[in-house]
KESEMI-847535 format. One line per field, with one value per atom (N, C-alpha, C): residue in one letter; residue number from 0; atom name; x, y, z; chain. Coordinates in steps of 0.1 Angstrom, whole numbers, plus 2048, in hexadecimal, padded with zeros to 3 digits. Example, Ala and Ser with C-alpha at 12.3 -4.5 7.8 and 13.67 -1.06 7.14 Angstrom:
2
type	c(A/A/A/S/S/S)
seq	c(0/0/0/1/1/1)
atom	c(N/CA/C/N/CA/C)
u	c(884/87B/884/880/889/881)
v	c(7C7/7D3/7DF/7EA/7F5/800)
w	c(84E/84E/84E/847/847/84F)
mol	c(A/A/A/A/A/A)
// end
This chain:
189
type	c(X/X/X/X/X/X/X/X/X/X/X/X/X/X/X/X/X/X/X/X/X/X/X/X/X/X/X/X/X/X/X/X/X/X/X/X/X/X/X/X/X/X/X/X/X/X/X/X/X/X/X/X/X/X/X/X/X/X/X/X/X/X/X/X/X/X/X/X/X/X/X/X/X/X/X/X/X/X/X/X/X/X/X/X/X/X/X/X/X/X/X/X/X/X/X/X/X/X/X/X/X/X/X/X/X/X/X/X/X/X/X/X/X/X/X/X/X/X/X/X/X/X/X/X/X/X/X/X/X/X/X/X/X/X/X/X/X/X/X/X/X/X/X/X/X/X/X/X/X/X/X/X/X/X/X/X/X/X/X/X/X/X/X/X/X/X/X/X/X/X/X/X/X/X/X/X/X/X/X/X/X/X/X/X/X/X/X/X/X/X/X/X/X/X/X/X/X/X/X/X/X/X/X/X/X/X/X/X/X/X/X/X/X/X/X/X/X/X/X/X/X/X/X/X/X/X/X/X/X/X/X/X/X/X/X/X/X/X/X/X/X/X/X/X/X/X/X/X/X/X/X/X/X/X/X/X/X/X/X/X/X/X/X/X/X/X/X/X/X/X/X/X/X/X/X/X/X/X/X/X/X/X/X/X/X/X/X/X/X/X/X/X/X/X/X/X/X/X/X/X/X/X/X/X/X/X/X/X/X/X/X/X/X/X/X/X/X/X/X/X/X/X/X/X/X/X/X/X/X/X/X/X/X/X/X/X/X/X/X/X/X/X/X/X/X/X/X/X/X/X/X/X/X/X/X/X/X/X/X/X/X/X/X/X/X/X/X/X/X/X/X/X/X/X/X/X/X/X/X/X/X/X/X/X/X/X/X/X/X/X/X/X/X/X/X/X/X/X/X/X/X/X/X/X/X/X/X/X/X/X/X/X/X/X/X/X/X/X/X/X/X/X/X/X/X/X/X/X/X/X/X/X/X/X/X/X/X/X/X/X/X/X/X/X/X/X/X/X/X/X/X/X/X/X/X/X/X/X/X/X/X/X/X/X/X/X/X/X/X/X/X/X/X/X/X/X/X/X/X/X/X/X/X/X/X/X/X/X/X/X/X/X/X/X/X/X/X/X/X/X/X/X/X/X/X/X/X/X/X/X/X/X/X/X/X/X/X/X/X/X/X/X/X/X/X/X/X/X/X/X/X/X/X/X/X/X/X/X/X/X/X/X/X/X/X/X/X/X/X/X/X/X/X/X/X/X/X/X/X/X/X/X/X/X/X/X/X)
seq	c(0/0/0/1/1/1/2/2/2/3/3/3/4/4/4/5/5/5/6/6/6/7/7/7/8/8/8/9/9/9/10/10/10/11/11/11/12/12/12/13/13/13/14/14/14/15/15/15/16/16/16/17/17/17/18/18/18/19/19/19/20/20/20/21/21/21/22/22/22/23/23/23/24/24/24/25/25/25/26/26/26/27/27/27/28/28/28/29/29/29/30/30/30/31/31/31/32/32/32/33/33/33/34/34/34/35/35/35/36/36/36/37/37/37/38/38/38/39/39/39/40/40/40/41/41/41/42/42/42/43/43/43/44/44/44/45/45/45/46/46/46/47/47/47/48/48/48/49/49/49/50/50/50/51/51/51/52/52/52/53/53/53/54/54/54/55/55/55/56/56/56/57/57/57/58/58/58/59/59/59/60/60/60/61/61/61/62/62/62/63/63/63/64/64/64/65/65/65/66/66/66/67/67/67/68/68/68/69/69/69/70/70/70/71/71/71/72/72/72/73/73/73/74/74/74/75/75/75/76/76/76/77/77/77/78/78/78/79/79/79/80/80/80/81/81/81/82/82/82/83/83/83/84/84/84/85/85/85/86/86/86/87/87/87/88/88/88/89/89/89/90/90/90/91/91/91/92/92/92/93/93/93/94/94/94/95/95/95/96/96/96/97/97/97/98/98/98/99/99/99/100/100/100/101/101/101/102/102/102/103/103/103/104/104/104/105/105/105/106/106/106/107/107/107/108/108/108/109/109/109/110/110/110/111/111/111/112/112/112/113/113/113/114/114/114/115/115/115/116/116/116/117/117/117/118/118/118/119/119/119/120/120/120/121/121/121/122/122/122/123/123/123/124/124/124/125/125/125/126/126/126/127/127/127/128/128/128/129/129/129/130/130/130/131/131/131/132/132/132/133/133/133/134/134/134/135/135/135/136/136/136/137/137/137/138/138/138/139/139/139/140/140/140/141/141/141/142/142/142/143/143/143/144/144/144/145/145/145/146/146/146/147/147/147/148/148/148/149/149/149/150/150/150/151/151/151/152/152/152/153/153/153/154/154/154/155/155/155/156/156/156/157/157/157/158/158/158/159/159/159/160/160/160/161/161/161/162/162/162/163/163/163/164/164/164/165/165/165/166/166/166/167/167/167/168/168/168/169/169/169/170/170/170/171/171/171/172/172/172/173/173/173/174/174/174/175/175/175/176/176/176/177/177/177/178/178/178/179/179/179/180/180/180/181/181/181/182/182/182/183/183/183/184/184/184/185/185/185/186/186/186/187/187/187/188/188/188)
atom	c(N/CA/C/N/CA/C/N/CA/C/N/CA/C/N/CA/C/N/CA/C/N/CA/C/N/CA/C/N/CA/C/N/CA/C/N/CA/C/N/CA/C/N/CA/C/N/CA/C/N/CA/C/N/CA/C/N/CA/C/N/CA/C/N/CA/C/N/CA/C/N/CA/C/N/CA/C/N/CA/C/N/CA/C/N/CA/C/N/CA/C/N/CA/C/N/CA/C/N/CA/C/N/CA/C/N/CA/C/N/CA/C/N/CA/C/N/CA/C/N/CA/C/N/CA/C/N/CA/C/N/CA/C/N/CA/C/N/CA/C/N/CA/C/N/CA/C/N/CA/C/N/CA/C/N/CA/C/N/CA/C/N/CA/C/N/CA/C/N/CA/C/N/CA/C/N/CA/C/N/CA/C/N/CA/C/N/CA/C/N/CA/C/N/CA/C/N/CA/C/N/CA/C/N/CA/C/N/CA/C/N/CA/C/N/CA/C/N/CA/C/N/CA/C/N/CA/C/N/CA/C/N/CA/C/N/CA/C/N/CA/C/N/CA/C/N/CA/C/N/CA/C/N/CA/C/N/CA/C/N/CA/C/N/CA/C/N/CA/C/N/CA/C/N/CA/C/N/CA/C/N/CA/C/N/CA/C/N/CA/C/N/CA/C/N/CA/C/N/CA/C/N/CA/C/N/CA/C/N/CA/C/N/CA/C/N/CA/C/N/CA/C/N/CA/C/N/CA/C/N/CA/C/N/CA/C/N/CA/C/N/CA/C/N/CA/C/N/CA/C/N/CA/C/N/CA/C/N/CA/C/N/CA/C/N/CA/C/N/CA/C/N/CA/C/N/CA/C/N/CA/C/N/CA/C/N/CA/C/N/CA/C/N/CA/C/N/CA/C/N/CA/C/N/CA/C/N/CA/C/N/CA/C/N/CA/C/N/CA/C/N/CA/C/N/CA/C/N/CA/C/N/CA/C/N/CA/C/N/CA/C/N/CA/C/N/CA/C/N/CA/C/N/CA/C/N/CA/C/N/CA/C/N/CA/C/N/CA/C/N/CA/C/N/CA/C/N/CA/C/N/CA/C/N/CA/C/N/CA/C/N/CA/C/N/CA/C/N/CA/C/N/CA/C/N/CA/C/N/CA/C/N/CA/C/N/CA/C/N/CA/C/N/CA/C/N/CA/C/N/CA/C/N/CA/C/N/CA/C/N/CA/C/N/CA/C/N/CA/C/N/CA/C/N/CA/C/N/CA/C/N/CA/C/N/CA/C/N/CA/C/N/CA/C/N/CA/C/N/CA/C/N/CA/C/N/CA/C/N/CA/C/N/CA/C/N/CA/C/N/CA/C/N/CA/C/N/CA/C/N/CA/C/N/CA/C/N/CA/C/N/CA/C/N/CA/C/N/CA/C/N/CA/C/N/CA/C/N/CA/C/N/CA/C/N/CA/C/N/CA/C/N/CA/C/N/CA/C/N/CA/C)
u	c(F2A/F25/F16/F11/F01/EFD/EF4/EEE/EE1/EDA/ECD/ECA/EB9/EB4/EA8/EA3/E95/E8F/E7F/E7C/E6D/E64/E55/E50/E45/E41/E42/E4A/E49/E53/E5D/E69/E72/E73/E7D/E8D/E87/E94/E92/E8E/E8E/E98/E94/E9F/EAE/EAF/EBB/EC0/EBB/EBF/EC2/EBD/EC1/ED0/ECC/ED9/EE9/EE8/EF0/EF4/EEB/EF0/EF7/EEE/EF3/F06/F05/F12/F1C/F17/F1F/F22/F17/F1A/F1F/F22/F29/F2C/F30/F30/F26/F26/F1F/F0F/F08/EFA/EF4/EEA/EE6/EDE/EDC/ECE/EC3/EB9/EAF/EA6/EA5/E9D/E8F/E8B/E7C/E74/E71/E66/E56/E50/E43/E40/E31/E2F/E20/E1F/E11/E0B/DFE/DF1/DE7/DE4/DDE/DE0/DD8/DD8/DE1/DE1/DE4/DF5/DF7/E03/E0C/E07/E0B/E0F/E08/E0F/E15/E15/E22/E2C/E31/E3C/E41/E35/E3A/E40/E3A/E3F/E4E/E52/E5D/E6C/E65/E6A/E6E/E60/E66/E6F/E6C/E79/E85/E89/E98/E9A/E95/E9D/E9B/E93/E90/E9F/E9F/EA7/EB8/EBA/EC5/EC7/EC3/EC7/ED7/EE2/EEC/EF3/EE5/EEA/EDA/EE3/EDB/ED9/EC8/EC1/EBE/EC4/EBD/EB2/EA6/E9B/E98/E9B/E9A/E93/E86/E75/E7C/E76/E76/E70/E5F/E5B/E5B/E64/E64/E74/E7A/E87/E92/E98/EA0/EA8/EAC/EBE/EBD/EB4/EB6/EB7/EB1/EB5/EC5/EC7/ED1/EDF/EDD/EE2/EE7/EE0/EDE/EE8/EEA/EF4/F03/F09/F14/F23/F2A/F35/F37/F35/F39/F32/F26/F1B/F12/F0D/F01/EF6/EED/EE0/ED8/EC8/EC2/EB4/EAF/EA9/E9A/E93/E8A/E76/E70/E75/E72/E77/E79/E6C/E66/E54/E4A/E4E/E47/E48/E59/E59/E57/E56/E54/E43/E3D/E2A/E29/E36/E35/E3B/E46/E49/E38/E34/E2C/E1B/E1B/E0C/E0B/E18/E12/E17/E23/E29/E25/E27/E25/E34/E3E/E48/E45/E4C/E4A/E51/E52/E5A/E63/E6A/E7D/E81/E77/E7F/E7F/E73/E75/E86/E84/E8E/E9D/E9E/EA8/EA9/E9F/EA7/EAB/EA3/EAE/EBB/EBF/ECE/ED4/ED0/ED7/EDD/ECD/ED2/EDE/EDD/EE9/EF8/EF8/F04/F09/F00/F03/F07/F04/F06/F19/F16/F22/F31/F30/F36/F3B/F33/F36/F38/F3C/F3A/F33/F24/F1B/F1C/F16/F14/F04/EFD/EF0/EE9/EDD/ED7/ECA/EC7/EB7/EAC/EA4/E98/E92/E8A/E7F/E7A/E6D/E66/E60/E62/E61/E55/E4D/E3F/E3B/E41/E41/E43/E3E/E3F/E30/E28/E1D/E17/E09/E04/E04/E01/E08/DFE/DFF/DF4/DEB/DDE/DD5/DD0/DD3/DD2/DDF/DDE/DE9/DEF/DE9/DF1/DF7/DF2/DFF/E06/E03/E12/E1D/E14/E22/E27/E20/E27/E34/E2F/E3B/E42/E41/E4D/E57/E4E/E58/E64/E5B/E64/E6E/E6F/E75/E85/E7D/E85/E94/E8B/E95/E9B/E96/E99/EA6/EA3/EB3/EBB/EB8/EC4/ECD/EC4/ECA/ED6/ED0/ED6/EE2/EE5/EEE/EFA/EF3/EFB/F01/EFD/EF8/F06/F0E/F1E/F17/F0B/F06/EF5/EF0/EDF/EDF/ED5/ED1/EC4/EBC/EAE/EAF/E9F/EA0/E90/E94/E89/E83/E7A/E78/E83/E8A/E94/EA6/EA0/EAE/EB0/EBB/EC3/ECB/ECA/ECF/EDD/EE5/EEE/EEF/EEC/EE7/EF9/EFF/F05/F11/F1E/F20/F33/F32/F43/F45/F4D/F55/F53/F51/F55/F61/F6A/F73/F70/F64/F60/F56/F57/F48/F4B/F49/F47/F3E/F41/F3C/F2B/F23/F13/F0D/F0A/F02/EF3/EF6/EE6/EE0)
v	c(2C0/2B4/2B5/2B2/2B5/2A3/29B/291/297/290/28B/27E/27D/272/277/269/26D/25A/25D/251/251/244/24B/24A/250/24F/242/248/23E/234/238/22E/22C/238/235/23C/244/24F/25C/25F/269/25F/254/24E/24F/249/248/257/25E/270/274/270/274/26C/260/257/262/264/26D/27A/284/28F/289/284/280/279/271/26E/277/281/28D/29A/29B/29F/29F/292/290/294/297/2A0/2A9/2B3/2C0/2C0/2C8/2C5/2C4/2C2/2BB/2C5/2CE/2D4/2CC/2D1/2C8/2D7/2DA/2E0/2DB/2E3/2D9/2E6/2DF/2E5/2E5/2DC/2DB/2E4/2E6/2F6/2EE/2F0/2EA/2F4/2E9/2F3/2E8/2DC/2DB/2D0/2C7/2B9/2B2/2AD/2A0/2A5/2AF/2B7/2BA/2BE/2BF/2B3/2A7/29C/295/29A/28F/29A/2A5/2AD/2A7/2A7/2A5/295/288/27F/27D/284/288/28C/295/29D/292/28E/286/274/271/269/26B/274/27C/27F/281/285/273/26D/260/25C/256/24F/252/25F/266/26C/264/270/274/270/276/281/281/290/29A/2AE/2B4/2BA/2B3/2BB/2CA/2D1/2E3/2E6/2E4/2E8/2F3/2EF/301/303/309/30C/30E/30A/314/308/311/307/30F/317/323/326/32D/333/32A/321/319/31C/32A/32E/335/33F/340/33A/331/322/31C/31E/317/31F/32B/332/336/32F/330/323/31B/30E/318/310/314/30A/312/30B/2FD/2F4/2E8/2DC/2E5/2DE/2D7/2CD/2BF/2C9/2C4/2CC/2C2/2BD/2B5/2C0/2C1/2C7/2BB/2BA/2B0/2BA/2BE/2B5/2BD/2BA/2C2/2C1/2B9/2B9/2C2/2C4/2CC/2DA/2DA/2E9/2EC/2E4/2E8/2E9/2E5/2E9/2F5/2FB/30A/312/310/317/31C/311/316/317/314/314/321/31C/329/335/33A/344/34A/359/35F/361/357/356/352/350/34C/340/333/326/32C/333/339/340/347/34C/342/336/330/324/320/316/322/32E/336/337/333/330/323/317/310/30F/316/315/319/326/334/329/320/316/30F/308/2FB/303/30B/318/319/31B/320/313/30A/2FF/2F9/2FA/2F8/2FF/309/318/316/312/310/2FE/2FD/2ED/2E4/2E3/2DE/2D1/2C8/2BC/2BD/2C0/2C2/2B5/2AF/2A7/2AB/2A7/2A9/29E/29E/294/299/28E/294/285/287/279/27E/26C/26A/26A/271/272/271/270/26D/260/255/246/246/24A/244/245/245/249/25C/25D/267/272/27D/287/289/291/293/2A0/2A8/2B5/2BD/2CC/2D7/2D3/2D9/2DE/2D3/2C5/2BC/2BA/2BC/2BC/2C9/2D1/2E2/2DB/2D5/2D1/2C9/2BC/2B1/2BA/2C0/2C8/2D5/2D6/2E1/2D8/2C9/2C5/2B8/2B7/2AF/2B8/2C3/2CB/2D0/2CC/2D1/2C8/2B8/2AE/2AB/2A9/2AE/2B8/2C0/2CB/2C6/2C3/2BF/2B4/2A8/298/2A3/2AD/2AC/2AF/2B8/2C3/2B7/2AF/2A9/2A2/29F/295/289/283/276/279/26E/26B/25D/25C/253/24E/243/244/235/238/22E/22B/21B/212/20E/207/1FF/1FC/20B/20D/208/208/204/20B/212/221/21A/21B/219/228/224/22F/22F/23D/23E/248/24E/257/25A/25C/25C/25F/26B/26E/26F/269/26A/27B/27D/287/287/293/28E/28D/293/28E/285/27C/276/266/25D/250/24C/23C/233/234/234/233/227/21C/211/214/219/21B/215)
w	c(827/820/81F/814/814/810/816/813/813/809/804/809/80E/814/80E/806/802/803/802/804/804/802/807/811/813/821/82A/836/846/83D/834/835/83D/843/84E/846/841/840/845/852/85C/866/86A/86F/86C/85C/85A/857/856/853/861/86B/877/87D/87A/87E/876/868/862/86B/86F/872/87F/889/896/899/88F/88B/883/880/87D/888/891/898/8A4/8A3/8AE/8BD/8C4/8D3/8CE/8C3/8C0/8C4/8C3/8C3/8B2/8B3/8A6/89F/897/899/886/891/887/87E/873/86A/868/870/86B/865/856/84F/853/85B/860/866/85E/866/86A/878/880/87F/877/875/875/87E/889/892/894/89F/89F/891/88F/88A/882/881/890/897/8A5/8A9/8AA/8AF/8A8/89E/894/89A/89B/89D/8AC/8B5/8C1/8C2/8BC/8B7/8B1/8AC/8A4/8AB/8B4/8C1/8CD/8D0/8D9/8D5/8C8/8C4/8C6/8BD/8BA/8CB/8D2/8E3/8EA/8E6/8EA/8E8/8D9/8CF/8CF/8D2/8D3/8DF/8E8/8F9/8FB/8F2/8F6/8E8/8E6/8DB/8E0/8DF/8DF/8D4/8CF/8C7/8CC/8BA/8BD/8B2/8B6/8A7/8A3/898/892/880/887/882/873/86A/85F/851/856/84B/839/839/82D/82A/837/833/837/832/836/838/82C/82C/838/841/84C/856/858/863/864/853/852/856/858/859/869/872/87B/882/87E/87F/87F/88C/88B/87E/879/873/874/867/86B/876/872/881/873/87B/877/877/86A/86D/862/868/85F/85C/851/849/849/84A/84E/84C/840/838/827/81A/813/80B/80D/80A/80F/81D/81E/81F/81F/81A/80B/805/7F3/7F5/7FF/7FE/805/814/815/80A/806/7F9/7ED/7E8/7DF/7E5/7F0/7F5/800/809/816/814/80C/807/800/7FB/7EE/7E6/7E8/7E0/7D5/7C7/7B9/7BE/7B7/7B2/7B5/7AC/7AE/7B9/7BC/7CB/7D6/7D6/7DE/7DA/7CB/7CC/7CF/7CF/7D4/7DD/7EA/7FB/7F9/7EF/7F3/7EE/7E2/7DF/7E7/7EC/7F3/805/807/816/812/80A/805/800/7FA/7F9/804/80E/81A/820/824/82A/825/815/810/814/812/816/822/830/83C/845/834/83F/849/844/84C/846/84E/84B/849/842/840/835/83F/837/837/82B/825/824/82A/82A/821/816/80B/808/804/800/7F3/7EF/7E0/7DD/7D8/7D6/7C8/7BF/7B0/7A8/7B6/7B3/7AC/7AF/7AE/7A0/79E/793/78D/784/783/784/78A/790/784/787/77E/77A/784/786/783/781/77D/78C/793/7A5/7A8/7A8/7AC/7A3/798/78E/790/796/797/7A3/7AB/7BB/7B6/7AD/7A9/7A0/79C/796/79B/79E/7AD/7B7/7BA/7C7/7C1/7B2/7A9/7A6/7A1/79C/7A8/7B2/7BF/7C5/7C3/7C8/7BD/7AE/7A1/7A6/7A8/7AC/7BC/7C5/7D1/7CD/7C3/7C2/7BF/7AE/7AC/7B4/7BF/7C8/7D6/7D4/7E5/7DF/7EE/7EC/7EE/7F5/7FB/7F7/7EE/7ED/7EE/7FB/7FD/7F9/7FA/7F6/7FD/807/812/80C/812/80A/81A/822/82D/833/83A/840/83F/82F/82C/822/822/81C/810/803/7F8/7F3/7F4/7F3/7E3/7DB/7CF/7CA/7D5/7D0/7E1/7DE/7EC/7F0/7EF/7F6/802/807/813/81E/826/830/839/835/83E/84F/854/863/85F/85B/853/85D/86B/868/868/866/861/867/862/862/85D/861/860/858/84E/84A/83D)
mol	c(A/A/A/A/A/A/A/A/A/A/A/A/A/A/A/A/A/A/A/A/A/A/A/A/A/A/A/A/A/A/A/A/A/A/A/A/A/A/A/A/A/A/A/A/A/A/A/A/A/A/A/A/A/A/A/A/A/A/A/A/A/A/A/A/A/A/A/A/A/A/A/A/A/A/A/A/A/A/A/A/A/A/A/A/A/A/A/A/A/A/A/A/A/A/A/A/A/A/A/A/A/A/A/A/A/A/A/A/A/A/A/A/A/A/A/A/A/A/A/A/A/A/A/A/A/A/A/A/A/A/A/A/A/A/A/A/A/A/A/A/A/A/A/A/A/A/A/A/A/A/A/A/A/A/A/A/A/A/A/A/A/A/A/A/A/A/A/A/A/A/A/A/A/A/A/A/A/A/A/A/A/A/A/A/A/A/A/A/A/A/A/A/A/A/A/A/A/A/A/A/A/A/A/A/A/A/A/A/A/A/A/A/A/A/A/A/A/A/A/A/A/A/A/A/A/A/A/A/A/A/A/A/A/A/A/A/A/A/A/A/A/A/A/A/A/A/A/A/A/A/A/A/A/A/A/A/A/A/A/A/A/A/A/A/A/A/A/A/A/A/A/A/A/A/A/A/A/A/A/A/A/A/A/A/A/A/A/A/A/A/A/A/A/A/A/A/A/A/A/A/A/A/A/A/A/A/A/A/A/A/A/A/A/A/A/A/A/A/A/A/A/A/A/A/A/A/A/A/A/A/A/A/A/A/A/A/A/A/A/A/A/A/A/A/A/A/A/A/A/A/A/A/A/A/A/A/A/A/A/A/A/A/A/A/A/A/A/A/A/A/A/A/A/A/A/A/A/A/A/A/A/A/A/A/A/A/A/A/A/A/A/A/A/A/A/A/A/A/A/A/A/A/A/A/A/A/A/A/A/A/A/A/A/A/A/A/A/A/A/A/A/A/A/A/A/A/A/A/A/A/A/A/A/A/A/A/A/A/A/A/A/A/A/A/A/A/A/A/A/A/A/A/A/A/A/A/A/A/A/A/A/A/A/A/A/A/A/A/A/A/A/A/A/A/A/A/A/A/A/A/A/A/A/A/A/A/A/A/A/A/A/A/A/A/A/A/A/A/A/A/A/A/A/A/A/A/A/A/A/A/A/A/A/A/A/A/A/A/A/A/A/A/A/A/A/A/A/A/A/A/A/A/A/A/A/A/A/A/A/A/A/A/A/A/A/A/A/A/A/A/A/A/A/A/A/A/A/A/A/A/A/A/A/A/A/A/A)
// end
């Protein structure tokens, strides 16, 4: 099952994206994909912030984190069969994709098909965090227009692909799109 969670900043869909996997994984441990690649202070303490929630918030599930602010399909790959894994977050791997790599656009949107293939193929319950960043006025410059179009283009392909998209407003999850899992219950979100 692939869900989509997108939303803007500090809506409170890292919460409800974590509530998801957690309840999918059930007994299992959880593992969390984190795209954040610390490069300095203030980056550091939002990860550790993050870190220390999810073990706070969830002390009777074990989180397994697993780095990958670039190769997802290999992280993902790393999840055992049918295991919960949240992807957290797809923003910022779309600014390692075209900023800290020497990948082209297509090779990068090619780890992510090749991850979700893969996710699909093996029965993961995998959810995706991404924020809506194309609310606002509309950019003025080339480079943030390649950015919004690179992470639009991926955020379209995900909706189509995804069995569940949600889009959380001030902590309240709007269900846009949404089939059944057969280990899927009930999630209050």
């Amino acid at each position: 099952m692939i869900v989509f969670v997108s939303g803007g900043a500090r809506s409170g869909k890292s919460d409800i994206a974590e509530q998801l996997a957690v309840s999918a994984a059930g007994s299992s441990p959880c593992y969390y994909l984190a795209t954040a690649d610390i490069y300095d202070d203030e980056m550091a303490e939002r990860v550790a912030r993050h870190r220390q929630s999810r073990q706070g918030q969830w002390h009777t599930v074990q989180w397994k984190t697993l780095e990958a602010p670039l190769h997802i399909d290999q992280s993902i790959a790393q999840v055992p069969d049918g295991g919960a894994v949240l992807l957290d977050c797809l923003t910022l791997w779309a600014s390692q994709v075209l900023y800290a790599s020497k990948l082209s656009e297509e090779e990068g949107f090619a780890l992510l098909v090749n991850a979700l293939a893969d996710a699909r193929a093996r029965s993961l319950y995998l959810v995706i965090v991404s924020n809506d960043i194309n609310e606002a006025l509309p950019p003025t410059d080339a480079e943030t227009w390649r950015y919004l179009a690179f992470l639009q283009r991926a955020h379209c392909w995900i909706v189509a692909e995804a069995d569940s998209v949600l889009e959380v407003v001030a902590g309240c999850a709007i269900k846009w799109k949404h089939r059944q899992w057969k280990h899927e219950k009930e999630v209050n979100v």
